[in-house]
C-alpha positions in Angstrom: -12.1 -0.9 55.1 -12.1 2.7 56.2 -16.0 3.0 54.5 -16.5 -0.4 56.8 -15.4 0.9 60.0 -17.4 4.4 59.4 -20.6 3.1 59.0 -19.8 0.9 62.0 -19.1 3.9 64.0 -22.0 6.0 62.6 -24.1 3.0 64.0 -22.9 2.9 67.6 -23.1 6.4 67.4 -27.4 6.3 66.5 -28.3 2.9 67.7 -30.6 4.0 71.2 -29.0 2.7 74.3 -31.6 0.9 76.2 -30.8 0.1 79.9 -33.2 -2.4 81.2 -34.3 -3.2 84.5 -31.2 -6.4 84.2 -28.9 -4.1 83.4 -29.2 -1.6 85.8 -29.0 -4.1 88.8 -25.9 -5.4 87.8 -25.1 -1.9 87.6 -25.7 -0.5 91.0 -24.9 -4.0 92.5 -20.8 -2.9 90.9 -21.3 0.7 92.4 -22.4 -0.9 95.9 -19.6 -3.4 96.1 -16.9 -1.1 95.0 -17.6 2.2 96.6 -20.8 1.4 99.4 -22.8 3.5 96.8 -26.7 3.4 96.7 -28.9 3.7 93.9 -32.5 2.9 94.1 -34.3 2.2 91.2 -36.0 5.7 90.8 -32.3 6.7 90.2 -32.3 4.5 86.3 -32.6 7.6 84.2 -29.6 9.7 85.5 -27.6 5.9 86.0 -28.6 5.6 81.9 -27.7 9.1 81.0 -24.3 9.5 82.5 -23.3 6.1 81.6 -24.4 5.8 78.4 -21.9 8.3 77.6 -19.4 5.6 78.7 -20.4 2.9 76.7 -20.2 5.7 73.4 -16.4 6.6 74.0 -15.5 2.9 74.8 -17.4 1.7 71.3 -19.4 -0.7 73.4 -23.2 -1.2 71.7 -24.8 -2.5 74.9 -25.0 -2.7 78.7 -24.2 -6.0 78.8 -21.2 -5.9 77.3 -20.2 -3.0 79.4 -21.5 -4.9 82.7 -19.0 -7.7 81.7 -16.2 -5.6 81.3 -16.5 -4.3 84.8 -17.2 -7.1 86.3 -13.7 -9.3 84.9 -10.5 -9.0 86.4 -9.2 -7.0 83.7 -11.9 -4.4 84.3 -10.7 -2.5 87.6 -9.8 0.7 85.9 -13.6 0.7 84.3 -15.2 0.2 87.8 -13.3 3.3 89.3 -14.7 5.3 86.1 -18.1 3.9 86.6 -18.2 5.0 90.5 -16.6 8.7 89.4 -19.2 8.8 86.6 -21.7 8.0 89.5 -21.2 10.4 92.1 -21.4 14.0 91.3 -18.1 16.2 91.6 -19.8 19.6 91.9 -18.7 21.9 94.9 -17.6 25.5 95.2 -15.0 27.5 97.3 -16.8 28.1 100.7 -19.8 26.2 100.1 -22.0 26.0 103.2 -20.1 28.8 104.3 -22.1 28.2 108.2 -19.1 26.0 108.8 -16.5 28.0 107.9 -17.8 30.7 109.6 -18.1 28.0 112.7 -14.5 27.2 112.0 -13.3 30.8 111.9 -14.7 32.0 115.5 -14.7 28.8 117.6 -12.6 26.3 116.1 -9.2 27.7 115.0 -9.1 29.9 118.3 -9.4 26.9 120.1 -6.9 25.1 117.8 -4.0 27.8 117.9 -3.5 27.2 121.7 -3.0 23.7 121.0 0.0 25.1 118.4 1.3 27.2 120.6 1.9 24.9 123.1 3.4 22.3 120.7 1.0 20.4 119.6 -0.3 19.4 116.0 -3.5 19.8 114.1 -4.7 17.9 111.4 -7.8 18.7 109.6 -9.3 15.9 107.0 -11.8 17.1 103.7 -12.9 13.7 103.0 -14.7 14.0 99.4 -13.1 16.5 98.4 -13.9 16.5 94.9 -12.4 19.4 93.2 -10.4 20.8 96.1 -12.3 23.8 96.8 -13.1 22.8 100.0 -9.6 22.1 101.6 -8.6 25.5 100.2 -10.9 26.9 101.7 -10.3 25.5 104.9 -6.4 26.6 103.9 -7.9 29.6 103.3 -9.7 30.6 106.5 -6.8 29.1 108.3 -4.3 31.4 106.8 -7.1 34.7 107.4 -7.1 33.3 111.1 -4.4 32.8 112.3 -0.8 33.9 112.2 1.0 30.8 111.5 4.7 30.5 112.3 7.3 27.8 110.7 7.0 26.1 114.1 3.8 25.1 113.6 2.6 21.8 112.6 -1.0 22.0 111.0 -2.3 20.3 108.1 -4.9 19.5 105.9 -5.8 16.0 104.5 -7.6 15.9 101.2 -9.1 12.8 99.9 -11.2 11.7 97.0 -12.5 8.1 95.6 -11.9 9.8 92.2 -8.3 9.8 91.0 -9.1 12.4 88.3 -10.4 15.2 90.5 -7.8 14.0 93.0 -5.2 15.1 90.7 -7.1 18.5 89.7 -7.2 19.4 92.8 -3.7 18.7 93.3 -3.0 21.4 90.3 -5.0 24.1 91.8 -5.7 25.2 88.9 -9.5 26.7 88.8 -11.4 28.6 85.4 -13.4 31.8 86.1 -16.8 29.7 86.5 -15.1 27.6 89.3 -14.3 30.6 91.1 -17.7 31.9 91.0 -18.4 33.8 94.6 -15.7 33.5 95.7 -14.8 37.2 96.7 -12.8 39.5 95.0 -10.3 40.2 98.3 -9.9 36.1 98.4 -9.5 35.8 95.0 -6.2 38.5 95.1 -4.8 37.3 98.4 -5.3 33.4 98.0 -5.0 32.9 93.9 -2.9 34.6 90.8 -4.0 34.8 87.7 -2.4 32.8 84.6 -1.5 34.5 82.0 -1.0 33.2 77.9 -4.0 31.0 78.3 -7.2 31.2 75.9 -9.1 30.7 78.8 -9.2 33.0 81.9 -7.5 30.8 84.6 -6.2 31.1 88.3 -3.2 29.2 90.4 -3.8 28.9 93.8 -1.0 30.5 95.9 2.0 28.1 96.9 1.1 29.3 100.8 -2.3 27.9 100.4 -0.8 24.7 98.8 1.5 24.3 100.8 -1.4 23.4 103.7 -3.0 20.8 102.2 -2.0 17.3 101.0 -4.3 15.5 98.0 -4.7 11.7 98.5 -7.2 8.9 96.5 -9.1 7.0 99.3 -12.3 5.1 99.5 -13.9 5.9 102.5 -15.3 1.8 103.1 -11.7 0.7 102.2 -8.7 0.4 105.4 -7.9 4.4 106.4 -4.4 4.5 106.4 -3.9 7.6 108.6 -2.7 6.6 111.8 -3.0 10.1 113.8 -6.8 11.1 115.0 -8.0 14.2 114.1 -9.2 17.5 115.1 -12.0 18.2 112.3 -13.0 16.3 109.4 -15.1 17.7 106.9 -17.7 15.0 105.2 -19.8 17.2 103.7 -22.6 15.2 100.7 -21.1 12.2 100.5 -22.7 9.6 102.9 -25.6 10.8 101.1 -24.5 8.7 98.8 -24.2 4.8 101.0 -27.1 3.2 102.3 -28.0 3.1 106.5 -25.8 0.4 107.4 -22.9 1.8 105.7 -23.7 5.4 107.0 -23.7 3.4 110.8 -20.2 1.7 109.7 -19.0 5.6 108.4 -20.1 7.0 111.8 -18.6 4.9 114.2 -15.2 5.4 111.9 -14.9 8.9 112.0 -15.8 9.2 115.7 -12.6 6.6 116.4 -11.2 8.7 113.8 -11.8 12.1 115.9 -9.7 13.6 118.8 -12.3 14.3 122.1 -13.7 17.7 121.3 -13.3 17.0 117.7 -15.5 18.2 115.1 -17.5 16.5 111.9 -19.1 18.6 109.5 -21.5 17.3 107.2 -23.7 18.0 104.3 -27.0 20.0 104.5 -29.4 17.2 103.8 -27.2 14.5 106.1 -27.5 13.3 109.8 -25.7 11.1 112.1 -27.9 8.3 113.1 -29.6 8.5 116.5 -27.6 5.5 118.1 -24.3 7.6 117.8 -25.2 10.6 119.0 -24.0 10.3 122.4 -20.8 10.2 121.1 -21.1 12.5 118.3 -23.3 15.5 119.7 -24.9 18.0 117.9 -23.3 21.3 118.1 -24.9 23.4 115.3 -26.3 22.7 111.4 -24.9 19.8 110.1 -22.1 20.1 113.0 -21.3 17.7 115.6 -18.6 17.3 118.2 -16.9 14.6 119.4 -17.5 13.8 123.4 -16.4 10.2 124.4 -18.6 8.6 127.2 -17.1 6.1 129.5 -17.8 2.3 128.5 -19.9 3.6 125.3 -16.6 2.8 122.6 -16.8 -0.9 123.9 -20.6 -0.8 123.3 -20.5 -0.2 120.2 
């Protein structure tokens, strides 16, 4: 039996995948319906390679049988995995540092009389993948300004993908995670772990303590209730086609306080019709500035 289930496994392990034209419709007709996500056909190859990794640990021989899987109602779990096996979870602490810099001498200025005379701030990193982006936000915030317990400023953190969701949560980051990020930074906002085989840092409990993780998708019910005063989107709507974008857009701009801010990623734009509301205000940076009569037109 043992011999049996060996050369079983040795032939899952060297039969060649093939994902066929079939196959990877069905495929990116599950990404779109669960998570909004596009993938055009010139995108098979990197749809065969990730997954077919998937299929290897699962024991499954074929794509059909995988498609099935995801498609019943017993296979919920397996569509999350196929849209985090889909979208790519790569990011880095200040990444795109323009906006930080952007947050650091106009924003948080602005934002700290708003604190000072009572008032709250919320700040939403919405794909947040790893988490080094709302600590860095946590991070410029705390180099900024001097915060004091009366304060009421926080940062939202969300992610379709439970898994990084919780990484980030830990705060936990290895030496090539940390890469550029500067030596001051890296003393003042992280300690070192030690008795690890691995060189690891923590991120500091007053970094932490500003930023709350959460799962969301983004095309599912928001249920934050409060509006905004900058949300950071930055390479995700990359990944949802133009209606979805024009759905995305008109969201976060009900989603925005007036004067708000959006930052997005380098290769993203908001879409002409919405720019009246959400006006350009440097590189991949728009503010919010609500004209009268144009919410109920659109």
């Amino acid at each position: 039996m043992i011999g049996t289930q060996h050369k079983s496994a040795t032939r899952l392990r060297t039969r060649k995948l093939e994902l066929d034209d079939q196959a990877f419709t069905r495929i990116a007709n599950i990404a779109y319906k669960e998570a909004g996500l596009a993938i055009s056909p010139s995108k098979s190859a990197m749809v065969h390679t990730r997954v077919a990794r998937r299929l290897r640990k699962l024991g499954i021989d074929n794509y059909d049988d995988y498609c099935a899987l995801v498609e019943s109602p017993e296979g919920l779990d397996e569509r999350r995995e196929l849209v985090a096996i889909l979208t790519t979870n790569v990011s880095s602490f200040f990444r795109e540092d323009h906006h930080f810099e952007k947050l650091r001498s106009e924003i948080l200025p602005q934002l700290l009389g708003k604190l000072q005379n009572g008032g709250r701030v919320r700040i939403w990193s919405a794909g947040c993948s790893n988490g080094q982006e709302p600590y860095s936000i946590a991070m410029t915030i705390l180099e900024e300004l001097k915060l004091e317990s009366s304060h009421d400023i926080k940062i939202l953190a969300t992610d379709i993908n439970s898994t990084v969701v919780d990484f980030a949560r830990s705060g936990i980051y290895d030496a090539a995670m940390l890469a550029g990020l500067p030596e001051n930074r890296l003393a003042t906002f992280l300690e070192k772990i030690d008795h690890v085989a691995e060189e690891a840092w923590r991120i500091k409990p007053e970094v932490k303590s500003l930023v709350s993780f959460r799962k969301l998708n983004l095309l599912e019910p928001w249920p934050m209730s409060g509006k905004f005063d900058v949300i950071f989107c930055r390479n995700v709507v990359i990944y949802f086609d133009l209606n979805t974008q024009k759905n995305l857009w008109k969201r976060f701009s009900n989603s925005l306080e007036h004067n708000g801010w959006l930052f997005l990623g380098h290769s993203e734009r908001v879409s002409d019709e919405f720019l009246g509301t959400l006006i350009p205000a440097g590189m991949t940076t728009y503010r919010h500035a609500l004209q009268p009569g144009l919410a109920e037109e659109m």
